[in-house]
Structures are given as C-alpha cells and as structure tokens.
C-alpha positions as CSV (number, residue, x, y, z in Angstrom):
1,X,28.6,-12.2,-26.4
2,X,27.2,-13.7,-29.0
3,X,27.3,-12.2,-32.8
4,X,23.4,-12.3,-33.2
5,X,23.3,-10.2,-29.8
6,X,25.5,-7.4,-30.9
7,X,23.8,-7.0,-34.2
8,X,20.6,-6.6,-32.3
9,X,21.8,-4.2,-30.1
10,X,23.1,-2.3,-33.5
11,X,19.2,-2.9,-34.2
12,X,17.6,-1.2,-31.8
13,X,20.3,1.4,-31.1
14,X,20.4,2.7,-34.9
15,X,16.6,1.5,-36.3
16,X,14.6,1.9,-33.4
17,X,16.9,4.9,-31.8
18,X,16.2,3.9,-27.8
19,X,18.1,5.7,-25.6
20,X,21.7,4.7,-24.4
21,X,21.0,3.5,-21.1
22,X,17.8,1.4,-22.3
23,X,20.8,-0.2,-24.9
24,X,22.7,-1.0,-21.9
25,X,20.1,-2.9,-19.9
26,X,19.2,-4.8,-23.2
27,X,23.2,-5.5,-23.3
28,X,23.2,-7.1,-19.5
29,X,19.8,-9.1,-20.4
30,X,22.1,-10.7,-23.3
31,X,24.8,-11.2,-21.7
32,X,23.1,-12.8,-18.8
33,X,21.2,-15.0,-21.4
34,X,24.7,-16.1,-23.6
35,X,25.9,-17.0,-20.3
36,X,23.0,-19.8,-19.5
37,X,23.5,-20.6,-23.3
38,X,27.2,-21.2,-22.4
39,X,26.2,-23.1,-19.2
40,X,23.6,-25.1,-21.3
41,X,25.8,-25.9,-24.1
42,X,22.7,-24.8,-26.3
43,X,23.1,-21.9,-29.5
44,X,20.9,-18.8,-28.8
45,X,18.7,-19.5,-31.9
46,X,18.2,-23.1,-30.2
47,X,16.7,-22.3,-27.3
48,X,13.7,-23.6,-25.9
49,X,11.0,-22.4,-23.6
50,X,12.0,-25.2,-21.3
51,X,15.7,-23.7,-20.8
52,X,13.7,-20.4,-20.5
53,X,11.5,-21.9,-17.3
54,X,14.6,-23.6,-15.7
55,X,16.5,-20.0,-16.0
56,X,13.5,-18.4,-14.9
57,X,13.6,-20.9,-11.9
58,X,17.2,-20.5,-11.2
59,X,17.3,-16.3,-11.1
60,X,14.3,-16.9,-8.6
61,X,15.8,-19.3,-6.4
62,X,18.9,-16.9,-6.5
63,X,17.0,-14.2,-5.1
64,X,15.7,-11.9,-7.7
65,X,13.2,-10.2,-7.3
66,X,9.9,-11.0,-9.5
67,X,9.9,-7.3,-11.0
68,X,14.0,-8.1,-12.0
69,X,12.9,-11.4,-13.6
70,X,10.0,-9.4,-15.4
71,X,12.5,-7.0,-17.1
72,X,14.6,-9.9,-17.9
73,X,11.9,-11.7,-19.8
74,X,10.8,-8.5,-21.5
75,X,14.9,-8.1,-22.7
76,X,15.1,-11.4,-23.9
77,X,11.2,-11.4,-25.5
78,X,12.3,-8.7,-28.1
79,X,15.6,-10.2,-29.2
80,X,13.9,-13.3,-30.0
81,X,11.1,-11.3,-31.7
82,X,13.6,-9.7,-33.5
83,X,15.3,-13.0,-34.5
84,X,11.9,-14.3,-35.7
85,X,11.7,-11.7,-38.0
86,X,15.0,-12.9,-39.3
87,X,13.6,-15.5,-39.9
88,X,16.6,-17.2,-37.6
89,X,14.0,-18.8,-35.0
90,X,11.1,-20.3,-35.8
91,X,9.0,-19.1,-32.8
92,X,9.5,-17.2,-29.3
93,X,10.8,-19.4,-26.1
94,X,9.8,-16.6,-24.4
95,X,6.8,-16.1,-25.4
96,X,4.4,-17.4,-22.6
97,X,6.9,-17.1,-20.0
98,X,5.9,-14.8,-17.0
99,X,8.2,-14.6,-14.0
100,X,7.0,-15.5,-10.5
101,X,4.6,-12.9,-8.6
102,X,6.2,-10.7,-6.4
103,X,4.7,-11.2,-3.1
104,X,2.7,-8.1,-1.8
105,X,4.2,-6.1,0.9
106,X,1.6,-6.0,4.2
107,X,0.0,-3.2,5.0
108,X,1.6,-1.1,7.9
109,X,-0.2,-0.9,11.2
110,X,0.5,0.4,14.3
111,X,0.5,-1.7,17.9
112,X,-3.0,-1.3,19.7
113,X,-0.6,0.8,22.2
114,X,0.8,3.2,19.9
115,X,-2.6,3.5,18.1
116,X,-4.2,4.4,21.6
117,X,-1.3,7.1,22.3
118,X,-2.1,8.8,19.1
119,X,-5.4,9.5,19.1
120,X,-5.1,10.3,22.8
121,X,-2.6,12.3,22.1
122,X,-2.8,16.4,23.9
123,X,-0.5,18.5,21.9
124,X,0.8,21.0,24.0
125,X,0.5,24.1,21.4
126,X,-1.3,26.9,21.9
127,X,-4.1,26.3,19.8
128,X,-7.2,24.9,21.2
129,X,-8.5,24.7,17.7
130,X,-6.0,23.6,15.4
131,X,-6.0,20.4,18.9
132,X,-9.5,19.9,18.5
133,X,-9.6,19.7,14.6
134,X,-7.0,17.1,14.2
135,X,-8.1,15.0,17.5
136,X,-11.5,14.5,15.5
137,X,-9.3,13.6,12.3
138,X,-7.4,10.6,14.0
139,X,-10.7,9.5,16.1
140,X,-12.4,9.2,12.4
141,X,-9.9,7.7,10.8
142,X,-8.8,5.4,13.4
143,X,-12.0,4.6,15.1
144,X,-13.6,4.1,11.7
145,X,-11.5,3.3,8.8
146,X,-12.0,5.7,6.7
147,X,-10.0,6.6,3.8
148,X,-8.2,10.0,3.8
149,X,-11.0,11.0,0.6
150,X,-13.8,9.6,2.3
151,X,-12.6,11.9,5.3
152,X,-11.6,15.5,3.3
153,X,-15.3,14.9,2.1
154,X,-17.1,14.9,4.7
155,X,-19.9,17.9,5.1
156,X,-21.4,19.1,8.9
157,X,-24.5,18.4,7.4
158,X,-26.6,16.3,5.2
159,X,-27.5,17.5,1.8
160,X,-28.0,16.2,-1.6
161,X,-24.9,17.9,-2.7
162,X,-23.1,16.0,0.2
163,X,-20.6,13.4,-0.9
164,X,-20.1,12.4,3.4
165,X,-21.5,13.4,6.5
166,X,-21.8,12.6,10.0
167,X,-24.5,12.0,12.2
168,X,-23.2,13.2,15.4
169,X,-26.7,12.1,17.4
170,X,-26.8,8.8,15.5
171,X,-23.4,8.0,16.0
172,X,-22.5,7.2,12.0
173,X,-20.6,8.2,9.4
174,X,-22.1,8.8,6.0
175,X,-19.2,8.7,3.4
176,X,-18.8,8.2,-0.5
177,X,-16.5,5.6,-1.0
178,X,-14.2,3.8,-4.3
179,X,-16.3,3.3,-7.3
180,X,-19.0,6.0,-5.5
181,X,-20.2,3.6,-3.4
182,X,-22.0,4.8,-0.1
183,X,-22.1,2.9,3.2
184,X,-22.3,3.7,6.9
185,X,-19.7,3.5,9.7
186,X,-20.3,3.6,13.3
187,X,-18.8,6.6,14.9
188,X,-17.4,5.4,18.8
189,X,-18.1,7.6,21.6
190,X,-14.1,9.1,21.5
191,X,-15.3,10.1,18.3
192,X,-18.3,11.6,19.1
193,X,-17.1,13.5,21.4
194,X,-14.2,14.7,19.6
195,X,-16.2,15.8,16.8
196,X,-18.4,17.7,19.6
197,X,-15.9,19.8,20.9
198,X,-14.7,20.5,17.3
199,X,-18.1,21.6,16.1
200,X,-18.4,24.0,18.9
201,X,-15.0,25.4,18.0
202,X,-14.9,25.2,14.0
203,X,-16.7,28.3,13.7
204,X,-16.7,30.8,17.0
205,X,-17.2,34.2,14.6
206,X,-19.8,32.6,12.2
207,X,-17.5,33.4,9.0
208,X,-17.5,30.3,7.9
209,X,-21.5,29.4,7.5
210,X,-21.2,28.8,4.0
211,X,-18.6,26.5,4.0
212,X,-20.1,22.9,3.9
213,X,-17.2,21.1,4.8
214,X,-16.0,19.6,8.3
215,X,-12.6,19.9,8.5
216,X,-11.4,23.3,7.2
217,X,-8.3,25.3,7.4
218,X,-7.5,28.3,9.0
219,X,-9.0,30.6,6.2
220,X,-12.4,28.5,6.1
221,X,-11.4,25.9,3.0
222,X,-11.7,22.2,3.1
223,X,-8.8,20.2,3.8
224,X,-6.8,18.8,1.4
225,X,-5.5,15.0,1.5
226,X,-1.9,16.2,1.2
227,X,-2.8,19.1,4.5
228,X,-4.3,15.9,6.6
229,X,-1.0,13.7,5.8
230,X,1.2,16.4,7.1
231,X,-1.6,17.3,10.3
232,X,-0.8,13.7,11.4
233,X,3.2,13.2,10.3
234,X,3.4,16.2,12.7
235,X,0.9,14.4,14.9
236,X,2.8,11.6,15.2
237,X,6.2,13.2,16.0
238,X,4.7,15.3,18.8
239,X,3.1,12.4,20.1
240,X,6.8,10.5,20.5
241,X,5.9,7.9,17.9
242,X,8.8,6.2,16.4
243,X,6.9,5.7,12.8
244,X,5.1,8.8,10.6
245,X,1.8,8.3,10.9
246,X,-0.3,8.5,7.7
247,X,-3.7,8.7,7.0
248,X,-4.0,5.1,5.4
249,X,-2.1,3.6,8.3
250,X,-4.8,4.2,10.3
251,X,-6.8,2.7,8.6
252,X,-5.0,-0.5,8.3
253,X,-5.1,0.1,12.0
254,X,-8.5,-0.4,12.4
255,X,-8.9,-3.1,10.1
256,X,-6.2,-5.3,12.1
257,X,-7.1,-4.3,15.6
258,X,-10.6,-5.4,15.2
259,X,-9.7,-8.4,13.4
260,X,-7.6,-9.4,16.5
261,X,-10.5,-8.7,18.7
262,X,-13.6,-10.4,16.8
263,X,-12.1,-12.8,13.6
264,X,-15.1,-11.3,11.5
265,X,-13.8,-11.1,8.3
266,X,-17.0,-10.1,6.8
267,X,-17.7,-7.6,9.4
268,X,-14.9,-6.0,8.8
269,X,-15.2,-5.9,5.1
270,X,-18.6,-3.9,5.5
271,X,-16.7,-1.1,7.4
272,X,-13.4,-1.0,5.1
273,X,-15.9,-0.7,2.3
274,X,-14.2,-3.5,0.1
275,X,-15.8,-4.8,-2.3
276,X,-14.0,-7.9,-2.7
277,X,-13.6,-10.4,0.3
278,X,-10.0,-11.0,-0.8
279,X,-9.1,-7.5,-0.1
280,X,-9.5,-7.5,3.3
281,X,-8.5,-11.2,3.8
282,X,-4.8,-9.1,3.7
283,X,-5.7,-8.1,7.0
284,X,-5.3,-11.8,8.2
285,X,-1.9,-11.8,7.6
286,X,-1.6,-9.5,9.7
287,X,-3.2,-10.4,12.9
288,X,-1.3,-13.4,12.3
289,X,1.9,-11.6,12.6
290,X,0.7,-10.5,15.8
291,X,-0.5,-13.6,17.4
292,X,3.1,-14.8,16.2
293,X,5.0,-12.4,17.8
294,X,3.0,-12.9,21.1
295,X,3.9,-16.7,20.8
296,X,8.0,-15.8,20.0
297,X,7.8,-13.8,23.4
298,X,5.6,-15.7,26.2
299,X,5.7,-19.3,25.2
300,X,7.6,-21.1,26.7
301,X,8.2,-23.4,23.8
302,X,8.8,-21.1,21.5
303,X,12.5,-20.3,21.8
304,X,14.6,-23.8,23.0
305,X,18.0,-23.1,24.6
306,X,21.0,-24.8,23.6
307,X,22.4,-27.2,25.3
308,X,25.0,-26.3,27.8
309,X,28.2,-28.0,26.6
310,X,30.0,-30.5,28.5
C-alpha cells in the first residue's frame, strides 16, 4: 500500500481515534483503491474522477452490491479529503461520485390460493373467540389493505376521539392513515361477516364496555402491532402455509391480487392510501411476475427443447 495511505490510517487511528475495526475497513478501501492505481499506472494523488467512474463501473459490473460501492466511495472520499488538506491534491475525484442505486427488493405477496386458504382458514383450538378475533383480523387486512396501525386503531364505534372505525351496515372501513390522512375502504361481505360474529363474541359478560377498541386481548386492551404479527405467524403455520404471514404481506396481497384482476392503478392507489402514484406502480412489477410465471408454465413457446442429437 501506498505511503500516503498508511500515514492516513495513522491519521485517523491516532487524531480522530475511530475504532479498530472502522481502521480496518478504511485499510481494505485503500488497498482496493492502490490496486486500481497499480492497474491504471496512475499515483494516488493523480487520480481523476474519470478513473473513479470507470472503478465505480467495474466493481458494479463485478457484482457488488450498490450499498458495498457506497461504503467504498465514502472510504476513499475521506482520504482524499484528508489529502486536500495536505495540500497534496488539489481537489476531490470523489467528490460527486455516487454509486449505482441498489434496485429495491419486491414486496412479498402470497398466491391468490394461499391468500384464500388463510383467511379461510378454521383453527381447530378450542377457542371460539380467540377463532373469531383473528378471522376478522386477516379478512381486514386482506380484503382491504390496511396497514397493521390503521388496523390496532380501529374503534367499534364512531367518535371524535376515534382514529378508525368500521361501518359494519355500510360495509366500510374508516381508518387514519400515514401523514393522518383519512380515507375509506370497502369492507367485502367475508369481512362483514367475520367482524359480525366477532362483535357478538368480543364482549359476552359486558366487562369490556369501556374499551373503544375492536380488537382486544384477553384482558380487554387493544392489540398491539407486535400481538397481531405473532396472531398471524401462528395463523399461518396452523394453516399449513409454507411462508410466515405478516401483517404487511397482506396487504401487498391485496394490492397485487386486484391489480391482476382490474389493471386500475389508480384504483388501487385510493384503497392502499398512497399518496404518490409511484408507490403503488411497485405493485406492477409484481403482477408482472405473475403473468410471467403463467407464461413459463402453459405456453407452449415458452420453454423450446433441444434438439435430439443425431
């Protein structure tokens, strides 16, 4: 490695006291960089922000991830920064070099089949109302797309203190969304009558009349997020699904399953409660995936034998 690099490691090992392993990472970010230098035939203090860009464009190409190029960069932005203010370089090659986006990871949906087998899912315990209570859970948040919040907040009733309700006549959901944003969601009859038979259960002795909320535990308190995630994780298993179900893949769920039915983007926007189109336009991807994998396995086009050898 070169000298410059190991009196800047001294730097910011003795001066700026960071902490061993952090020394170490900056000692593989220089090592990595005196080795393009080396490839380059170009000094460290001579390099330019188009050798920067053509590394940058090689690790990617290589298969680094964009987060490993980021910490890269970042490495090799303070040792020049440092050499600036040794007055060794006279500006930063690094500077307004960003590495390449990492591509987002799609939300994860169930199949329309395992979705259905879920939320049509009879446990088989012995308790009709711990059964009911979560059936009326996964029929809100897959039949309308509701955030595991938006759920944990709804009340039985209307009320100005209310931050969500449903309308069981009406067939809607009222809930208090991101940025306290209201907005309605149609309630399907599965729903409905879910939440019907949990109503009539929720409160046999009458104990609970002062407790606004819906969903409540066992000793008459509202539901947590963390209780619902571990409801349907258990849910799920009972159910014979291969994947945990949680609350939010629900409701990427419902946003791909109707997107495979209608196409209506914007529809589909009003019920997520996005307020950017762009959000839900992941959703795309997905139903894309789908009509993909329906291609791979009925077209006949879609997979060519070989050729028998002669």
């Amino acid at each position: 490695m070169d000298a410059l690099a190991h009196r800047y490691l001294d730097y910011v090992r003795v001066e700026k006291r960071l902490a061993v392993r952090t020394v170490e990472l900056y000692a593989l970010d220089l090592l990595k960089l005196s080795e393009y230098c080396e490839q380059a035939q170009v000094d460290l203090v001579k390099v330019k922000n188009s050798h920067i860009r053509r590394w940058v464009a090689h690790m990617h190409g290589a298969g680094r991830s964009g987060r490993g190029i980021a910490l890269i960069l970042s490495g090799w932005r303070g040792f020049y920064t440092w050499l600036g203010r040794e007055g060794l370089v006279p500006s930063n090659p690094v500077q307004d070099v960003r590495a390449p986006k990492a591509a987002k990871p799609l939300p994860k949906a169930l199949s329309v089949d395992d979705a259905v087998q879920l939320a049509s899912f009879d446990s088989e315990v012995n308790d009709p109302w711990l059964e009911a209570r979560d059936a009326a859970m996964v029929e809100l948040l897959y039949g309308g797309g509701l955030r595991v919040g938006e759920l944990t907040g709804l009340d039985v009733l209307a009320s100005p203190a209310a931050r969500g309700w449903v309308d069981v006549q009406a067939g809607e959901a009222h809930v208090l969304g991101k940025g306290s944003k209201r907005r309605t969601v149609p309630v399907g009859t599965q729903a409905v009558a879910a939440l019907q038979h949990w109503l009539l259960l929720r409160d046999p002795t009458g104990t609970h009349t002062t407790q606004p909320a819906l969903f409540i535990g066992h000793h008459g308190t509202r539901l947590t997020a963390q209780s619902i995630w571990q409801r349907l994780k258990r849910r799920s298993a009972q159910a014979g699904l291969a994947t945990p179900v949680h609350p939010h893949m629900l409701r990427h769920s419902f946003a791909s399953h109707l997107l495979q039915s209608s196409s209506d983007l914007r529809a589909v926007q009003e019920l997520l409660g996005h307020a950017n189109i762009s959000t839900t336009q992941v959703y795309t991807r997905l139903d894309f995936q789908h009509l993909a994998k329906a291609y791979d396995a009925a077209h006949p086009r879609a997979k060519i034998k070989p050729r028998a050898q002669k």
